[in-house]
N, CA, C and O atoms as a MOPAC input file, in Angstrom:
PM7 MOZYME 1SCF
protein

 N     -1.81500 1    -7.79900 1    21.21700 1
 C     -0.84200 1    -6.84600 1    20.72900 1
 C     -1.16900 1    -6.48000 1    19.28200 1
 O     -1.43300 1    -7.34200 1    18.44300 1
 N     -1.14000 1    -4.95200 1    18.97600 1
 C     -1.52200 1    -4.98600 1    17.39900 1
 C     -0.02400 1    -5.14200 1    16.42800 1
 O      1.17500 1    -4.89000 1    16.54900 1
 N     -0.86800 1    -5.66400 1    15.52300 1
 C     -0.09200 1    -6.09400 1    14.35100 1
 C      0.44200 1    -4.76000 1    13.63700 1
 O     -0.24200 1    -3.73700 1    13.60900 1
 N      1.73800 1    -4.85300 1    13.05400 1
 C      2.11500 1    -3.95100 1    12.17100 1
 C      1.77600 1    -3.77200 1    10.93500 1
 O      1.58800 1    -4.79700 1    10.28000 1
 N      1.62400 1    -2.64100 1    10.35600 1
 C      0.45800 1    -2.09300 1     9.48300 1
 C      1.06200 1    -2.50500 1     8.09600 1
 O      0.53500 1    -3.32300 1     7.34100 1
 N      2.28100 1    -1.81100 1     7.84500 1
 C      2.68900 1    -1.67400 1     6.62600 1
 C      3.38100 1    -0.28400 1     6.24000 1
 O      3.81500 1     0.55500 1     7.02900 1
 N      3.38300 1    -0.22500 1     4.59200 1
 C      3.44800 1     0.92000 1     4.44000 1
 C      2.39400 1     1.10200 1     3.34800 1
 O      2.51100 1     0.41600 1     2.33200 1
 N      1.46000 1     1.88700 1     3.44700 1
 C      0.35300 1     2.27400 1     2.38900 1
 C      0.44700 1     2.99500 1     1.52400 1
 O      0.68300 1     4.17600 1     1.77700 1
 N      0.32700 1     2.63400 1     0.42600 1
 C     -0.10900 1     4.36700 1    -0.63500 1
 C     -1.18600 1     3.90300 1    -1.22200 1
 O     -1.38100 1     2.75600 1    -1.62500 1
 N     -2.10500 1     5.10300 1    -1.27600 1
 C     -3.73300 1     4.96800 1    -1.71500 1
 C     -4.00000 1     6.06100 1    -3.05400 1
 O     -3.72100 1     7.24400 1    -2.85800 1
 N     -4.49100 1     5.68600 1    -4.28100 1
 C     -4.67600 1     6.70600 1    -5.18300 1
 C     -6.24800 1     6.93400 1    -4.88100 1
 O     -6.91200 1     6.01100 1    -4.41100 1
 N     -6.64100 1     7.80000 1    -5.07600 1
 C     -8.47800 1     7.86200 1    -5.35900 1
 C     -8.79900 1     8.55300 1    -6.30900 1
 O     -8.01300 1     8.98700 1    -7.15100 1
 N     -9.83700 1     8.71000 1    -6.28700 1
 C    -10.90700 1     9.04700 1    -7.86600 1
 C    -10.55700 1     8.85400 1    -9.07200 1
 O    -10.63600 1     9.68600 1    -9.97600 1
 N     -9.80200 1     6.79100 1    -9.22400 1
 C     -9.49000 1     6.91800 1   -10.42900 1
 C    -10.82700 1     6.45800 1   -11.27400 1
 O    -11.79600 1     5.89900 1   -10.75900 1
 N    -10.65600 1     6.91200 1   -13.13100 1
 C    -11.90900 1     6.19900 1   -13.64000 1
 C    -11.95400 1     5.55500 1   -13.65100 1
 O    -11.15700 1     5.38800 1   -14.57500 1
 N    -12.52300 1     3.74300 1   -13.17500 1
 C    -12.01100 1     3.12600 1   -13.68500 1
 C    -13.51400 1     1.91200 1   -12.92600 1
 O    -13.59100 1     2.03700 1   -11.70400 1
 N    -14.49600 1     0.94900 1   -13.50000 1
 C    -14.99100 1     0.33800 1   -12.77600 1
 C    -14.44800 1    -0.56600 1   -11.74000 1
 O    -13.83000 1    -1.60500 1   -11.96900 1
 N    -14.67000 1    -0.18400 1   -10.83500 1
 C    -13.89200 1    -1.68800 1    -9.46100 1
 C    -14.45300 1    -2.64100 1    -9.70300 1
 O    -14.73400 1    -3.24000 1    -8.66500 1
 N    -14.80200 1    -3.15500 1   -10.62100 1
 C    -15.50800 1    -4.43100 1   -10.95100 1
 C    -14.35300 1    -4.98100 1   -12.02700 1
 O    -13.94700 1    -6.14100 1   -12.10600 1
 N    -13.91100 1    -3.77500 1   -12.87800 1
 C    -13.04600 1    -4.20400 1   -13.92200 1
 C    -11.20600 1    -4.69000 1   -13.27500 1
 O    -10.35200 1    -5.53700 1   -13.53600 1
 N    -11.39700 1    -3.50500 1   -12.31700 1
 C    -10.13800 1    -3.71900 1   -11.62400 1
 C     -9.66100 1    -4.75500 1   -11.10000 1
 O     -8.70800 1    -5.40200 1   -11.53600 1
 N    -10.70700 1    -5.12200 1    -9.49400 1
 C    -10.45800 1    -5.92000 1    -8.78300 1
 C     -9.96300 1    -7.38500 1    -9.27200 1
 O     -9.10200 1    -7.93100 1    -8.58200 1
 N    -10.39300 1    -7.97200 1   -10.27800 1
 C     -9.51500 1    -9.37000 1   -11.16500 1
 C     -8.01400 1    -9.42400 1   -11.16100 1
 O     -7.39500 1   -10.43100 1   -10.81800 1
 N     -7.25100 1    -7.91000 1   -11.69200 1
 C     -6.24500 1    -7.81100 1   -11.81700 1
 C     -5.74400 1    -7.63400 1   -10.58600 1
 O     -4.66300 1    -8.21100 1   -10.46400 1
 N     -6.20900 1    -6.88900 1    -9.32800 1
 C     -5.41400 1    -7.58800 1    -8.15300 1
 C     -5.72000 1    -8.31000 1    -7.33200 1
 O     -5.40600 1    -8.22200 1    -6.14500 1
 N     -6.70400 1    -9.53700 1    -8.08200 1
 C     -6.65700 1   -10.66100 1    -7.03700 1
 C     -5.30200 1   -11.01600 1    -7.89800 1
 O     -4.45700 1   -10.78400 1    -7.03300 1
 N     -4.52800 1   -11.45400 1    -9.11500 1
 C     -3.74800 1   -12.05700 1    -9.86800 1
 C     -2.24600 1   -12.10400 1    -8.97400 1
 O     -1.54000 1   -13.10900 1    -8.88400 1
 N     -1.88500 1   -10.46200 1    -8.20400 1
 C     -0.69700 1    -9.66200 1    -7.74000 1
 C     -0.76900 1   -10.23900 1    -6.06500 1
 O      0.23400 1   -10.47100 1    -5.39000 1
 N     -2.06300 1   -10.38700 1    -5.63400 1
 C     -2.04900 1   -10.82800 1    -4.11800 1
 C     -1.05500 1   -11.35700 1    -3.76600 1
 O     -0.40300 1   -12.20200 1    -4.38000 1
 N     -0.79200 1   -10.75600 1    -2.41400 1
 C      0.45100 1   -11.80900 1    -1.40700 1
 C      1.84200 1   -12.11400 1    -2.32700 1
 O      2.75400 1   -12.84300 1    -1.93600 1
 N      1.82300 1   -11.53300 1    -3.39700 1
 C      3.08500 1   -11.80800 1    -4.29900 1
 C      3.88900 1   -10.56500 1    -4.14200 1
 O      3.40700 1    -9.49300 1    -3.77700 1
 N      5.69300 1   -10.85600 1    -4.56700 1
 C      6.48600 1   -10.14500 1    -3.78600 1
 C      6.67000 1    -8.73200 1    -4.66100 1
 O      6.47200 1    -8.99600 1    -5.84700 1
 N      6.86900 1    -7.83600 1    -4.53800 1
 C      6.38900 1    -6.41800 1    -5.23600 1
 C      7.48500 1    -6.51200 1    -6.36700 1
 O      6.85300 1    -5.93900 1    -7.25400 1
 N      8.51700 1    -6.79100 1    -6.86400 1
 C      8.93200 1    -7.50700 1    -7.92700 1
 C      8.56600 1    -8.52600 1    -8.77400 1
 O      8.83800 1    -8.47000 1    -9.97300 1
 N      7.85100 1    -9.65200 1    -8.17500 1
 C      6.91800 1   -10.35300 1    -8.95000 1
 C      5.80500 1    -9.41500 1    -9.83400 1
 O      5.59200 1    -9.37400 1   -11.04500 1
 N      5.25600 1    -8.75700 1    -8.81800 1
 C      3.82300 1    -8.28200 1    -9.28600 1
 C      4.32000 1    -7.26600 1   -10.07400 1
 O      3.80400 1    -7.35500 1   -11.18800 1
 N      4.95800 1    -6.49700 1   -10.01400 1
 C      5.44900 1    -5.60900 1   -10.95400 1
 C      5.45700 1    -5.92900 1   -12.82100 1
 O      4.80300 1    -5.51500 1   -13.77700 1
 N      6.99600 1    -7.23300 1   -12.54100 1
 C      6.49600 1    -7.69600 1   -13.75100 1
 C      5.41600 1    -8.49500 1   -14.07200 1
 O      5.45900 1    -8.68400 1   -15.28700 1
 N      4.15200 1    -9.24400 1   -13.41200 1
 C      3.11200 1    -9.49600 1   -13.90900 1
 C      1.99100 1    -8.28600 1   -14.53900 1
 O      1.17300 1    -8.21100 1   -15.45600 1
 N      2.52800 1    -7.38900 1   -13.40100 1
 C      1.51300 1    -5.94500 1   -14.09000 1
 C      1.93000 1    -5.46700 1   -15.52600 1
 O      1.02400 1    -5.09500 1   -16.27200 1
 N      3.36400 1    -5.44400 1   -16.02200 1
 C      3.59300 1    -4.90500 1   -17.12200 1
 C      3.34100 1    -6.02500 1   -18.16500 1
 O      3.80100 1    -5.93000 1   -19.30300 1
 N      2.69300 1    -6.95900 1   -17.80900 1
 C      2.65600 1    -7.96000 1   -18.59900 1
 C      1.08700 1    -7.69400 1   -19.38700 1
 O      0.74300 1    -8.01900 1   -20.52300 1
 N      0.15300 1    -6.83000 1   -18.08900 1
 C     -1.24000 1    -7.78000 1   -18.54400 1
 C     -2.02400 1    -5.93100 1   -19.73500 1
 O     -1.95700 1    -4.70200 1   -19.70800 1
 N     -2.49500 1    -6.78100 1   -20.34300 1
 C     -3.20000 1    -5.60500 1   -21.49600 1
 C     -4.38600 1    -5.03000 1   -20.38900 1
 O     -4.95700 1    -4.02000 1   -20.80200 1
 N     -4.71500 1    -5.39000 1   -19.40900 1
 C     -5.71800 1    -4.35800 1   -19.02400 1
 C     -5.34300 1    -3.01600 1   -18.03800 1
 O     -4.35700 1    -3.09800 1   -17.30500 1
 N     -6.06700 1    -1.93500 1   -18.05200 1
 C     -6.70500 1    -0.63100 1   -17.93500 1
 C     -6.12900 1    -0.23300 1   -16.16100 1
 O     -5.68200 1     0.79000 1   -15.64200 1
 N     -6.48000 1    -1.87400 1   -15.55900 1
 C     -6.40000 1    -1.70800 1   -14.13300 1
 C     -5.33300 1    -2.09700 1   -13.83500 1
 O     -5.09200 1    -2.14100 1   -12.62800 1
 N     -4.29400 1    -2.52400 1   -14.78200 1
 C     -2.89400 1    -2.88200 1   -14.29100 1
 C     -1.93400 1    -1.39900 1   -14.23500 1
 O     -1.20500 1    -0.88000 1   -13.39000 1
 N     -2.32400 1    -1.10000 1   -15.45200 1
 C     -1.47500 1     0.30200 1   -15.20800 1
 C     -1.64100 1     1.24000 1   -14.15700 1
 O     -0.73800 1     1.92100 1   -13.66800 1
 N     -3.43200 1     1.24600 1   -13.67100 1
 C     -3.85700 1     2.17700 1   -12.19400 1
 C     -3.04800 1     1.62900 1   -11.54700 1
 O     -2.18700 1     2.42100 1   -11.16400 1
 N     -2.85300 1     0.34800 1   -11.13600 1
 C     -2.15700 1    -0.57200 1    -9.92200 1
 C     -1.00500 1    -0.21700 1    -9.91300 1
 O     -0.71800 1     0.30500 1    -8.83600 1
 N     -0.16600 1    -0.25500 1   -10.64000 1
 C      0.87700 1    -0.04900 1   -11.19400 1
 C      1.81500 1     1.31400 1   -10.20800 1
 O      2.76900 1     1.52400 1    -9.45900 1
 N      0.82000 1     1.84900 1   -10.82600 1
 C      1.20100 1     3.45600 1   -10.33200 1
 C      1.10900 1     3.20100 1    -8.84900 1
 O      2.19800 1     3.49100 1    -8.35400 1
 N      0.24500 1     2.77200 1    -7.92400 1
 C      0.10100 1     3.13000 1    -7.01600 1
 C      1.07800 1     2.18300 1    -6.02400 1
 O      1.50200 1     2.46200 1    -4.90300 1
 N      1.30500 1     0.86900 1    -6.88800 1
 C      2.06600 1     0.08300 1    -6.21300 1
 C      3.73600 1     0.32800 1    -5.96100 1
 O      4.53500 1    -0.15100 1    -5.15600 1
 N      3.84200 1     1.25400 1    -6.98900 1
 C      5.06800 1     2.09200 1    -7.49400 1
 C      5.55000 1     3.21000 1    -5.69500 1
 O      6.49900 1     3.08100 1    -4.92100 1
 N      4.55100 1     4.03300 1    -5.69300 1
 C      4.00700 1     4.60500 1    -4.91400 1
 C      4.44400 1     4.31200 1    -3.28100 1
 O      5.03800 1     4.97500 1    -2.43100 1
 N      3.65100 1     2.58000 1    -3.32500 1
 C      3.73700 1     2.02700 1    -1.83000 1
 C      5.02000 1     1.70400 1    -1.82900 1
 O      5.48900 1     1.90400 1    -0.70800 1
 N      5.88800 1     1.24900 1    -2.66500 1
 C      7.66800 1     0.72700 1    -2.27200 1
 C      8.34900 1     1.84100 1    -2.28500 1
 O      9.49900 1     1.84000 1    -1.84700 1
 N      7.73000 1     3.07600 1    -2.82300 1
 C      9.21500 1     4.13000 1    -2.47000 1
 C      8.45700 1     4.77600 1    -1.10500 1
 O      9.18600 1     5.59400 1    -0.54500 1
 N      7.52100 1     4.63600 1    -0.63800 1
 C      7.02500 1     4.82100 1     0.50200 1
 C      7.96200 1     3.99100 1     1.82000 1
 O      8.80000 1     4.60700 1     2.47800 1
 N      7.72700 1     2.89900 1     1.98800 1
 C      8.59500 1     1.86800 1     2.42600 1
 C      9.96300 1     1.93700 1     2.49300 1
 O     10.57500 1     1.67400 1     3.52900 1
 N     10.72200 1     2.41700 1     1.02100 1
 C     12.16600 1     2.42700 1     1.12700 1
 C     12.53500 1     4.13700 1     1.62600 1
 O     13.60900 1     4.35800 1     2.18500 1
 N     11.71200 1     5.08300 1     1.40800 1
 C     12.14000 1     6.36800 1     2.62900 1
 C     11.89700 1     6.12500 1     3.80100 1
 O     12.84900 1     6.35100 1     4.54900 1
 N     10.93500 1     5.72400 1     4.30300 1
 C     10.90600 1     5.43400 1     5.51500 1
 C     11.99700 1     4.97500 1     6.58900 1
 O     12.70700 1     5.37500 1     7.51100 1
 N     11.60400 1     3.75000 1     5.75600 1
 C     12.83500 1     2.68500 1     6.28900 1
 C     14.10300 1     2.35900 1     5.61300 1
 O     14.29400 1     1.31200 1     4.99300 1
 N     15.07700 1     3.44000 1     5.78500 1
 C     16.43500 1     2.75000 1     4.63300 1
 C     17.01400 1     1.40400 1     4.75100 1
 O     17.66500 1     0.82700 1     3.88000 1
 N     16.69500 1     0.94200 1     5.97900 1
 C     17.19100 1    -0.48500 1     5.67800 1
 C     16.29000 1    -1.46000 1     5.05900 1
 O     16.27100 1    -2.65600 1     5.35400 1
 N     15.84100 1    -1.11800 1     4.53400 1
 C     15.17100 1    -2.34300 1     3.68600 1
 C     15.35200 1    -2.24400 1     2.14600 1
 O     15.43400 1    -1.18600 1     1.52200 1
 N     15.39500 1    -3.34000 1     1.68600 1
 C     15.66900 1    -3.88100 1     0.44600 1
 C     14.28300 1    -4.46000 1    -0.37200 1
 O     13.34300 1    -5.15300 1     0.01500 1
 N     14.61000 1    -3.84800 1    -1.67500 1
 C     13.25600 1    -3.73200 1    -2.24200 1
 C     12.79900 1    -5.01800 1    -2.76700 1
 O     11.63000 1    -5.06500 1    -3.15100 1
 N     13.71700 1    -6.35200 1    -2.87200 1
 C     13.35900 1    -7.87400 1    -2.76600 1
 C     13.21400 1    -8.05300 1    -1.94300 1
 O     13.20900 1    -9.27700 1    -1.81200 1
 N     12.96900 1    -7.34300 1    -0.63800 1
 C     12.11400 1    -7.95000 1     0.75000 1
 C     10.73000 1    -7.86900 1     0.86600 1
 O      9.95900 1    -8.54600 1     1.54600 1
 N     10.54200 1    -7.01600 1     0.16400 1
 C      8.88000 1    -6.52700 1    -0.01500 1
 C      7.78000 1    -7.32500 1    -0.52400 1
 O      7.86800 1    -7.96900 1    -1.57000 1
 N      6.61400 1    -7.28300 1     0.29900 1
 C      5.43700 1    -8.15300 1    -0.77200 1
 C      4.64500 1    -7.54000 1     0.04100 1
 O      4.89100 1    -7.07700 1     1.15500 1
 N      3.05800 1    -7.55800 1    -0.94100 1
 C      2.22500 1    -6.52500 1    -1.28800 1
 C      1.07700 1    -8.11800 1    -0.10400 1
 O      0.54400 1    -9.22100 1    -0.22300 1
 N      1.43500 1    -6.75400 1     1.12100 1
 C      0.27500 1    -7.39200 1     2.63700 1
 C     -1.14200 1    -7.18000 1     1.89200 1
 O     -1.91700 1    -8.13400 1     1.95900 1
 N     -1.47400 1    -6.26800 1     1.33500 1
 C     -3.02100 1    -5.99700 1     1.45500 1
 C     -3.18900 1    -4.82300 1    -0.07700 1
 O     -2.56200 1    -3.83000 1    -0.44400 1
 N     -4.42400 1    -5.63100 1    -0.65300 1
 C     -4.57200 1    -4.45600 1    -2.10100 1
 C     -5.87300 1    -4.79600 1    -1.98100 1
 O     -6.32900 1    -5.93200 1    -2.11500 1
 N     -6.74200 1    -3.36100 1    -1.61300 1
 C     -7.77800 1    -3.07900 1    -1.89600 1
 C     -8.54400 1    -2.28400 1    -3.03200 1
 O     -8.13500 1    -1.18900 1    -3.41800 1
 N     -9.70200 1    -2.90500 1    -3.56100 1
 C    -10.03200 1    -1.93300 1    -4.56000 1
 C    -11.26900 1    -1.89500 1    -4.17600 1
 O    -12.04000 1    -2.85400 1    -4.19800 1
 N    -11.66000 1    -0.14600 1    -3.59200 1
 C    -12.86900 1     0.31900 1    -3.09300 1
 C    -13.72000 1     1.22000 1    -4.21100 1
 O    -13.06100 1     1.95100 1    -4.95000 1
 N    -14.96800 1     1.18600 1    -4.33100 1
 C    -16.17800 1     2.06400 1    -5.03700 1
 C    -15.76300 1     3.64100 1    -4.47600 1
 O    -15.40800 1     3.94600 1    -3.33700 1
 N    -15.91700 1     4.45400 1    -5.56700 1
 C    -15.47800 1     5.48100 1    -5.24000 1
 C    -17.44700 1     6.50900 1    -5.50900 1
 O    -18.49900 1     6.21600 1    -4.94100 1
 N    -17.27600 1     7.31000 1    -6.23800 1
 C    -18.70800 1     8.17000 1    -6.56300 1
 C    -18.69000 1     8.00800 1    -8.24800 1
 O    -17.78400 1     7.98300 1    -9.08200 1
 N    -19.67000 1     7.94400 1    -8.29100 1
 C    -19.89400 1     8.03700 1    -9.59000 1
 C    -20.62600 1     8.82800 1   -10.58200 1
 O    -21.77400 1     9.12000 1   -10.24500 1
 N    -20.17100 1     9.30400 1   -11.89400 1
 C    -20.14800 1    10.72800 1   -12.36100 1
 C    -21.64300 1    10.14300 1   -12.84200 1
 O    -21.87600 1     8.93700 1   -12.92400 1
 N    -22.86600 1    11.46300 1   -13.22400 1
 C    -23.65100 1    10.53400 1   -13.64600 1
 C    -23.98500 1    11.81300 1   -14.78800 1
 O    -24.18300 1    13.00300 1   -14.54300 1
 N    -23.96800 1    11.08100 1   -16.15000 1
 C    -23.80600 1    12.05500 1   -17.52100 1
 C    -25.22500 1    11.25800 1   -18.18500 1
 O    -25.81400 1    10.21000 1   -17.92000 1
 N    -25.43600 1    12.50400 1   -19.31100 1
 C    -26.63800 1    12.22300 1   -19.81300 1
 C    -25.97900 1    11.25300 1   -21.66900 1
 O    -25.26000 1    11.55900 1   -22.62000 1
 N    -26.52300 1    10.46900 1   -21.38700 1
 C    -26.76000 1     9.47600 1   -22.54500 1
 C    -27.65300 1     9.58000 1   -24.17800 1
 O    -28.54400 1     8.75700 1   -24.39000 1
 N    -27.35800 1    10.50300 1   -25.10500 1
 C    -28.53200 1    10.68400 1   -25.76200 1
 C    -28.97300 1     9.54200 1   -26.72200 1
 O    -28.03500 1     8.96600 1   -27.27300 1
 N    -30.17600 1     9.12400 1   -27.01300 1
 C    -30.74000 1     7.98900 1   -27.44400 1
 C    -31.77600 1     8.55500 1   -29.05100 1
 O    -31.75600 1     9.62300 1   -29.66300 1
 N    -32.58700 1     7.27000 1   -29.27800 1
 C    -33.02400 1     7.61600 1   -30.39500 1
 C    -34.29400 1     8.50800 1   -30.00000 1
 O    -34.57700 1     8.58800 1   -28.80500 1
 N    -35.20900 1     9.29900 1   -31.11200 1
 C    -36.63700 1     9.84600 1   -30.64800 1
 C    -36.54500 1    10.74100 1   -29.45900 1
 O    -37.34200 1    10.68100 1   -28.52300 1
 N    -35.08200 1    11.95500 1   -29.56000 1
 C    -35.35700 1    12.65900 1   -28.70300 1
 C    -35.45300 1    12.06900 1   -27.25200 1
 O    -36.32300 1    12.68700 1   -26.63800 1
 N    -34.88300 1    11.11700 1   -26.50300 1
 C    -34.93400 1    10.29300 1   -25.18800 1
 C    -33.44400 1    10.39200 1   -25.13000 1
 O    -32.60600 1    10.61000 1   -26.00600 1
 N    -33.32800 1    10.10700 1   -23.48900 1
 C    -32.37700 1    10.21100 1   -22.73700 1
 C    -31.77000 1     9.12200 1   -22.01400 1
 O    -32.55900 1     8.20700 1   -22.25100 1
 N    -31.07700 1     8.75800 1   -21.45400 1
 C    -30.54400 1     7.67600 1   -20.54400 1
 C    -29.78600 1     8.24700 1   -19.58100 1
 O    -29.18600 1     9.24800 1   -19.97300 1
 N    -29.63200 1     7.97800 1   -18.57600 1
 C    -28.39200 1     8.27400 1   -17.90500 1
 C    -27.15800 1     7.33900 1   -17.72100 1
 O    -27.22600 1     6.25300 1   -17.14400 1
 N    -25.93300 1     7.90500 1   -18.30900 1
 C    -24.39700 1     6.98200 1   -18.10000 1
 C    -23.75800 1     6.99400 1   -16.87800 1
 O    -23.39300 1     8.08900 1   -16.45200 1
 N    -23.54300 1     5.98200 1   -16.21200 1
 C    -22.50800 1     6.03500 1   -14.63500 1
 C    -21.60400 1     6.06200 1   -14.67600 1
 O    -21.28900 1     4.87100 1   -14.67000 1
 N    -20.34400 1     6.88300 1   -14.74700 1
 C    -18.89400 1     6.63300 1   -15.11800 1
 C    -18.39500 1     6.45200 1   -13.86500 1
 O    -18.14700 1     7.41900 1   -13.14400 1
 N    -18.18900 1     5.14100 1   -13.46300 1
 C    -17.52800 1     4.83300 1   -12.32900 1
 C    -16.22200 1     5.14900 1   -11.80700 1
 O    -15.32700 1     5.36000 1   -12.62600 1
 N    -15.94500 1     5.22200 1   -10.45000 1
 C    -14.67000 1     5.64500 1    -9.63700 1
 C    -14.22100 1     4.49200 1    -9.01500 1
 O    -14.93200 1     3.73500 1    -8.35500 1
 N    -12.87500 1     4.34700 1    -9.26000 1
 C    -11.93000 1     3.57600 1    -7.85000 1
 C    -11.39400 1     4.10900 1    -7.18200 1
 O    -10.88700 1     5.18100 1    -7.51300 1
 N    -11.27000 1     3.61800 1    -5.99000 1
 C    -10.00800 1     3.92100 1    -4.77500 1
 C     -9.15200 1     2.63700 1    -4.57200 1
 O     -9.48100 1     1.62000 1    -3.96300 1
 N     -7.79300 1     2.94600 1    -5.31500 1
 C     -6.97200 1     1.69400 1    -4.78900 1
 C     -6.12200 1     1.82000 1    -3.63900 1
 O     -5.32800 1     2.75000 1    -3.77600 1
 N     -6.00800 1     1.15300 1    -2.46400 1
 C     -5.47900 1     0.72600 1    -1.30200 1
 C     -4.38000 1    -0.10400 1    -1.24200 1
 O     -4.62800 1    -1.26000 1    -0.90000 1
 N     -2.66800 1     0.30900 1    -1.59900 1
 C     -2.04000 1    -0.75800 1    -1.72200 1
 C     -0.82600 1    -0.96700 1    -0.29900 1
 O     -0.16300 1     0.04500 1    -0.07300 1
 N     -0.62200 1    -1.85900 1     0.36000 1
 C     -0.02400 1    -2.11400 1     1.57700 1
 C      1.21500 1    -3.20200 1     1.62400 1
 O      0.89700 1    -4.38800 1     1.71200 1
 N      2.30000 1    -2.93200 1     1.58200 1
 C      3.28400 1    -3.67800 1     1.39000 1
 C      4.18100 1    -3.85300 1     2.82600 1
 O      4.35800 1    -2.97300 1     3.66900 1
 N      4.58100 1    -4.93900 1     2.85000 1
 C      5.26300 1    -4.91000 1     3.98300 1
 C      6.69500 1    -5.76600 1     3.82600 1
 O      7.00500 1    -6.15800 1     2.70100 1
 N      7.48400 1    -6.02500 1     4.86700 1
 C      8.85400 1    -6.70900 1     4.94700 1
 C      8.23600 1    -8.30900 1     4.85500 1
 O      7.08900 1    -8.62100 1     5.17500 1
 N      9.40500 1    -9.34500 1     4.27800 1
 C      8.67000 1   -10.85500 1     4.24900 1
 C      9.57000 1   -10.89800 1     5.89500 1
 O     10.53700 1   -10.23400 1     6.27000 1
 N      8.94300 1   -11.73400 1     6.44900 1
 C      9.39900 1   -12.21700 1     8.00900 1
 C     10.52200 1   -13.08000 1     7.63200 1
 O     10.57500 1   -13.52900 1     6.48700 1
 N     11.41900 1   -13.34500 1     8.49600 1
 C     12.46700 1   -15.18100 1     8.34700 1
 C     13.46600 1   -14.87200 1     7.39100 1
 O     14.34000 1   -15.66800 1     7.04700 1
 N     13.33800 1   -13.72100 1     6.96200 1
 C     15.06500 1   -13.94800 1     5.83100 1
 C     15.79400 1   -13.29800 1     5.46500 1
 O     16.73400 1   -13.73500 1     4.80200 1

């Protein structure tokens, strides 16, 4: 029998390296979308505020949907942070030379669902 999904909200093409991101939501995992909330406004990095937004996003997703649910029922099933494309700009260096800069993309994936038992 399949499992129930959730409710998703996904931002994409943010700037942001998924290397830099992904730390900040292993921290929020499996924690209840009020927890993670205030841990997000807590932390000084770049990828809390992307998260932020999008996690914002997935609970008013959830509470139109479904009016019976209560927003201390919620915890965050699944947060993905996927490689998006990356911009590729010219770098200028010393002696007339060049480099090329990668300005990396995320796609964040955030999935919240009801806690079971209470």
């Amino acid at each position: 029998m399949a499992e129930k999904k959730g409710y998703v909200a996904t931002t994409k093409f943010l700037i942001a390296s998924p290397t830099k991101v992904r730390p900040v939501a292993d921290v929020i995992r499996r924690k209840s979308c009020s927890e993670a909330m205030a841990i997000l406004e807590n932390m000084p990095q770049k990828g809390a505020r992307l998260i932020t937004g999008t996690l914002k996003s997935a609970v008013a997703n959830a509470l139109n949907l479904n009016k019976q649910l209560d927003e201390d029922m919620l915890y965050i099933k699944e947060i993905r942070i996927d490689e998006g494309p990356r911009l590729k700009r010219v770098w200028f260096r010393a002696r007339g030379r060049a480099d090329q800069l990668l300005r990396r993309m995320c796609h964040i994936t955030v999935v919240v669902d009801e806690k079971a038992g209470k």
